[in-house]
Backbone as a printed PyTorch tensor [residue, N CA C, xyz], in Angstrom:
tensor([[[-8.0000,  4.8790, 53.3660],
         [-7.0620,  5.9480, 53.0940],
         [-7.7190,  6.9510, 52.1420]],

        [[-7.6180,  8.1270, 52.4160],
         [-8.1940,  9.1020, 51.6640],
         [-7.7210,  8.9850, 50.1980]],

        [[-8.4190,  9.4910, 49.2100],
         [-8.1880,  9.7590, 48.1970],
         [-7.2710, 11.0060, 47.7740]],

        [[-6.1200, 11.3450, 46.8520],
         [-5.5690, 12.1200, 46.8470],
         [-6.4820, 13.2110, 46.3510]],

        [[-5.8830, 14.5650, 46.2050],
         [-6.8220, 15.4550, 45.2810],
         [-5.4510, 16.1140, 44.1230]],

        [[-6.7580, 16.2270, 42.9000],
         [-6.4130, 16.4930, 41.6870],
         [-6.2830, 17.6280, 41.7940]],

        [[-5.3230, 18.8230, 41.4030],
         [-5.4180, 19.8130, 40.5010],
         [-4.6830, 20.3280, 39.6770]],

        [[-6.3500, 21.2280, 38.8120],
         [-5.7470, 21.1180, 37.1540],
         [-4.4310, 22.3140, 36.7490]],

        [[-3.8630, 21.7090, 35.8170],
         [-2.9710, 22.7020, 35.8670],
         [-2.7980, 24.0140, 35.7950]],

        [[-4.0660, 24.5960, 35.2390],
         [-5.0870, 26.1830, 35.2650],
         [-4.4680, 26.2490, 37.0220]],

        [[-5.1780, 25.7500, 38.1030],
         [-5.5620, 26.1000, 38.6410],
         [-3.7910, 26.3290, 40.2400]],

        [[-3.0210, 25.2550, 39.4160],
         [-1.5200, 25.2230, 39.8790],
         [-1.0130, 26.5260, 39.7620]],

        [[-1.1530, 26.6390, 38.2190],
         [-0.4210, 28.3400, 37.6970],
         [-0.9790, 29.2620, 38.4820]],

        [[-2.4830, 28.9860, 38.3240],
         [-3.0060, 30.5910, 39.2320],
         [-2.1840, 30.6190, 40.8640]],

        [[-2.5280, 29.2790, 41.1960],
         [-1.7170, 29.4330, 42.5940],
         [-0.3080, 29.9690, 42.8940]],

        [[ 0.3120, 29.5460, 41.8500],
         [ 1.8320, 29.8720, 41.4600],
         [ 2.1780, 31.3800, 41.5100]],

        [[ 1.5290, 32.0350, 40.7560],
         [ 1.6290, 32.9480, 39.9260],
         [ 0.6150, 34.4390, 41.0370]],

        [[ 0.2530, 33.8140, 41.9140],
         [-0.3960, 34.6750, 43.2850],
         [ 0.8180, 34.3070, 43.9990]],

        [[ 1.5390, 33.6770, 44.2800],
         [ 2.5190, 33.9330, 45.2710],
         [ 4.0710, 34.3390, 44.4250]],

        [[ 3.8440, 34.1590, 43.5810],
         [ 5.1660, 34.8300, 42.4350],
         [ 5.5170, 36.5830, 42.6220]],

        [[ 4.0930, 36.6050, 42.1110],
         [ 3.5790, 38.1570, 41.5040],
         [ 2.8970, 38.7590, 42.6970]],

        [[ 2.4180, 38.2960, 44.2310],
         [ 1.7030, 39.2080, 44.7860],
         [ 2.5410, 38.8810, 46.0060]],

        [[ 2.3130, 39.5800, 47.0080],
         [ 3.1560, 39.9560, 48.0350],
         [ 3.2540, 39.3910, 49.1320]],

        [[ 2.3770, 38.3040, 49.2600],
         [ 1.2780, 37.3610, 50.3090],
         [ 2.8160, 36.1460, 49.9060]],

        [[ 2.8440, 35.7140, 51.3200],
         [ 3.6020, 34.7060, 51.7770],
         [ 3.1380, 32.9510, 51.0870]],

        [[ 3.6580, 32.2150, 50.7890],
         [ 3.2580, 31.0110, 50.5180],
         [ 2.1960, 30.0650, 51.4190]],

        [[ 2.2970, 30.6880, 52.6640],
         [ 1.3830, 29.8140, 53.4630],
         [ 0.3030, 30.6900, 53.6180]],

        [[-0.2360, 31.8350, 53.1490],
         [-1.0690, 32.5400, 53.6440],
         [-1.8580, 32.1010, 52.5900]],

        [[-1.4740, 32.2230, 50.7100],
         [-1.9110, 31.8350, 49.7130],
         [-2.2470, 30.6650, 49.7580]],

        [[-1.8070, 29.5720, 50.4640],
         [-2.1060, 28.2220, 50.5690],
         [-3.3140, 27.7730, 51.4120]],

        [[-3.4410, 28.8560, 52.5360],
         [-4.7810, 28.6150, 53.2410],
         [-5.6110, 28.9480, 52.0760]],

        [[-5.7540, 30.1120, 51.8850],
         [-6.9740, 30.8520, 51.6560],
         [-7.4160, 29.9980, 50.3580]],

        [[-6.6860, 29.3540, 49.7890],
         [-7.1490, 28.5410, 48.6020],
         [-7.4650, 27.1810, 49.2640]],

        [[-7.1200, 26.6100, 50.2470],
         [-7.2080, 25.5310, 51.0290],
         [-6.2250, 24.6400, 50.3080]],

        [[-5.6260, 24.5500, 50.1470],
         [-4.4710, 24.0350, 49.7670],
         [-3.0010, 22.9550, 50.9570]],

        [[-2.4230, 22.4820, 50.9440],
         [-1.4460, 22.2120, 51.7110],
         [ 0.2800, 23.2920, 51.1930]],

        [[ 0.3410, 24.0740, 52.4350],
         [ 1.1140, 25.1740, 51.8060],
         [ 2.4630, 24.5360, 51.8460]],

        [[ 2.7260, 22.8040, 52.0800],
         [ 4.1160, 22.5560, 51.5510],
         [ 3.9910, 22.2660, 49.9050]],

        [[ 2.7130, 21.9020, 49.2570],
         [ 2.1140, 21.5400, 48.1850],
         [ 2.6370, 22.8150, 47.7320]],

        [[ 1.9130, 24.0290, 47.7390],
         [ 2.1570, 25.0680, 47.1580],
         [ 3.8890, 25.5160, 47.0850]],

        [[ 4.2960, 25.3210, 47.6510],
         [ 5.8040, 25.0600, 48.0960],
         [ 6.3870, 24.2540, 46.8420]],

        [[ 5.8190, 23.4060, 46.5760],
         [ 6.5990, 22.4010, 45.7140],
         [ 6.2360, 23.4280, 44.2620]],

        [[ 5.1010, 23.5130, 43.8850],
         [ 4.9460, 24.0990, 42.8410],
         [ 5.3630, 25.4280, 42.3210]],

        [[ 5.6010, 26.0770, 43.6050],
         [ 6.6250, 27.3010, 43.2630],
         [ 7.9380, 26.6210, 42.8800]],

        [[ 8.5740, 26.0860, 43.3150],
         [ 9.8930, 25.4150, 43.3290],
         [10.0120, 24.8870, 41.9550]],

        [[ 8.9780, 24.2460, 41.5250],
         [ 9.1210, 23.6880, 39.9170],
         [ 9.2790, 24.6790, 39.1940]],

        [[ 8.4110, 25.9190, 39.6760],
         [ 7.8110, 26.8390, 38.5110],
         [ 9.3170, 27.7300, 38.3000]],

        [[ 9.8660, 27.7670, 39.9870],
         [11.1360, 28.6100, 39.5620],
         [12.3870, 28.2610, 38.6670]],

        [[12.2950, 26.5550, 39.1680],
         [13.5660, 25.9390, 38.5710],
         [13.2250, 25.8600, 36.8890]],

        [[12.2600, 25.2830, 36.3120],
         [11.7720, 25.6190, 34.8700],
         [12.0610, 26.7170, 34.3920]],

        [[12.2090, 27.9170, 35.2330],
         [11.5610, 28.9400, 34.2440],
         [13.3150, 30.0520, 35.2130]],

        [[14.2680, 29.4460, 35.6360],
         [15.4660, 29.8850, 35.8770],
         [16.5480, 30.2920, 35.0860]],

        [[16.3570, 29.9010, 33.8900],
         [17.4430, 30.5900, 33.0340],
         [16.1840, 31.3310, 31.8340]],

        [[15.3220, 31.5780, 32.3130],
         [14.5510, 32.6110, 31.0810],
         [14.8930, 34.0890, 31.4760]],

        [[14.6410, 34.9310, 30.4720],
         [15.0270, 36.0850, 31.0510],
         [14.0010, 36.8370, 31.6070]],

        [[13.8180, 38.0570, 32.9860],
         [12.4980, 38.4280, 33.1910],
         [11.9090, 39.3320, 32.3140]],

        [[10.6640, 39.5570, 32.3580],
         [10.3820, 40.0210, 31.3280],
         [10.5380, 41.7640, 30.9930]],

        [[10.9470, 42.6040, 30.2680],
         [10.8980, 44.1720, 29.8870],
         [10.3240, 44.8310, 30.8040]],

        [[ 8.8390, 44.7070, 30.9820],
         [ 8.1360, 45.1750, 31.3260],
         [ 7.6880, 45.1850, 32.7230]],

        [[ 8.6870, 44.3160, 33.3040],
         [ 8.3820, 44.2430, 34.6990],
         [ 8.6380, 45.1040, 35.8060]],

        [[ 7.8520, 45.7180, 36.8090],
         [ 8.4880, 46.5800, 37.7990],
         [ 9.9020, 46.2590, 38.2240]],

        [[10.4980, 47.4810, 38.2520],
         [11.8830, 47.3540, 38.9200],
         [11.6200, 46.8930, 40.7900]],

        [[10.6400, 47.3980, 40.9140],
         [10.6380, 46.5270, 42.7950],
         [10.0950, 44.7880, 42.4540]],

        [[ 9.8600, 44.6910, 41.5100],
         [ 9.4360, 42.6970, 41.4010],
         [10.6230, 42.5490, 41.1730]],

        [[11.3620, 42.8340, 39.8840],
         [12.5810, 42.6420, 39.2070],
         [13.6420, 42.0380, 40.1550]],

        [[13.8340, 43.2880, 41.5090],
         [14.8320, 42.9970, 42.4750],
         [14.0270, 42.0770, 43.1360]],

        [[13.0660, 41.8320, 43.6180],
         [12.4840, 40.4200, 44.7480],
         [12.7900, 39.7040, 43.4190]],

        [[12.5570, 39.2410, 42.4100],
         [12.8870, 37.7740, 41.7010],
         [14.1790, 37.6720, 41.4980]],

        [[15.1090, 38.8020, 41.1400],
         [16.1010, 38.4310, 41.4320],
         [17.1890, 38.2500, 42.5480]],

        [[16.4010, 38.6730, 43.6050],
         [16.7710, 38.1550, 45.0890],
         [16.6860, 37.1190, 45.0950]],

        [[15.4930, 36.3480, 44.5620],
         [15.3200, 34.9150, 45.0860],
         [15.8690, 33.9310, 44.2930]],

        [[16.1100, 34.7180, 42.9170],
         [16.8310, 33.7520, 42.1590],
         [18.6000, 33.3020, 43.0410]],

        [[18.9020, 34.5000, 42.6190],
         [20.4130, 34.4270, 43.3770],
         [20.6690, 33.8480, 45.0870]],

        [[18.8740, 33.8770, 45.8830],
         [19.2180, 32.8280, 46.9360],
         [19.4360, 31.4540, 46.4820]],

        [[18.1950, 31.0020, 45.9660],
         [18.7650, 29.8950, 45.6820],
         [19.2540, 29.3740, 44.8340]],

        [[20.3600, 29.9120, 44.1730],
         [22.0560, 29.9010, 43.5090],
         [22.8530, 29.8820, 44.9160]],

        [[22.7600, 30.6030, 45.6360],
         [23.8320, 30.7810, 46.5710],
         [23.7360, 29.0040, 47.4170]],

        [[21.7550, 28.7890, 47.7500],
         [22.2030, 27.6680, 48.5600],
         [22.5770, 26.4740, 47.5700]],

        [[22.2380, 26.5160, 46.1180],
         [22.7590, 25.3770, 45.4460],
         [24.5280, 24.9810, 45.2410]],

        [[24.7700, 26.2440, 45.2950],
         [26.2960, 26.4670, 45.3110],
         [26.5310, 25.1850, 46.7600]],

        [[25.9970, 26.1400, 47.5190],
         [26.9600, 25.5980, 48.8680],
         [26.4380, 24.0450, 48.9070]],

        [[25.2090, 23.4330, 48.5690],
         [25.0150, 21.9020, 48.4520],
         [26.2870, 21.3470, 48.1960]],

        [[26.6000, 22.1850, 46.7580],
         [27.3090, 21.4170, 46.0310],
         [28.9490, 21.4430, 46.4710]],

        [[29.0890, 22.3260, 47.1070],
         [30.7130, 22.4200, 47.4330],
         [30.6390, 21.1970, 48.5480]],

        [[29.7500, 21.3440, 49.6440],
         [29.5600, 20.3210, 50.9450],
         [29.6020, 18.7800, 50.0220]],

        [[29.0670, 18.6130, 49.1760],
         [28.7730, 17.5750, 48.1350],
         [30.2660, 17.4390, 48.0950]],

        [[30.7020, 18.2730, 47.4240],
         [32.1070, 17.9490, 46.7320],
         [33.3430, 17.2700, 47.8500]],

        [[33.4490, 18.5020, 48.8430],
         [34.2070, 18.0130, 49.9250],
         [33.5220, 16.9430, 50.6110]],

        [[32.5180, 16.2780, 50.8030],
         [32.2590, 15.1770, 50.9750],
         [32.9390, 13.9690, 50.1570]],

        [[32.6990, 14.0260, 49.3270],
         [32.7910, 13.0480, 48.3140],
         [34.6510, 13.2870, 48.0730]],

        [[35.6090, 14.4470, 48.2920],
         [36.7630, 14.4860, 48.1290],
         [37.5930, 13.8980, 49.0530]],

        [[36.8320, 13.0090, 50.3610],
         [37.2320, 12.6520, 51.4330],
         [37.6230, 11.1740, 51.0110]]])
């Protein structure tokens, strides 16, 4: 069985932080680094949920501003609905 591969956390952020901040799709960033782009997937996902109630920063373009806060408020919207399906599940 193969050995897993390590990487350092330098090298997570940079990955992170190219598909955060640049315009390139998660799987496109995931090739070109050779990466597994559900991997890269996960680490956006940490990076967003960590860093979800910070505020963005002053200085940020108003066209990033609205894409992060698009994506914030998507996934609010699908956590919402987990949780209602959750609820009425469980109210049964």
């Amino acid at each position: 069985m193969p050995q897993p591969k390590f990487y350092t956390p330098e090298f997570k952020e940079q990955a992170v932080r190219r598909v955060i901040d640049g315009p390139d799709p998660t799987v496109k960033v995931a090739r070109e680094l050779g990466i597994n782009h559900k991997t890269l997937s996960n680490w956006v996902s940490d990076y967003r949920r960590k860093n979800a109630g910070k505020p963005l920063p002053d200085n940020m373009p108003d066209r990033d501003r609205i894409r992060e806060l698009e994506k914030r408020n998507r996934e609010l919207e699908a956590e919402n609905s987990f949780l209602k399906k959750a609820a009425s599940y469980f109210a049964r």
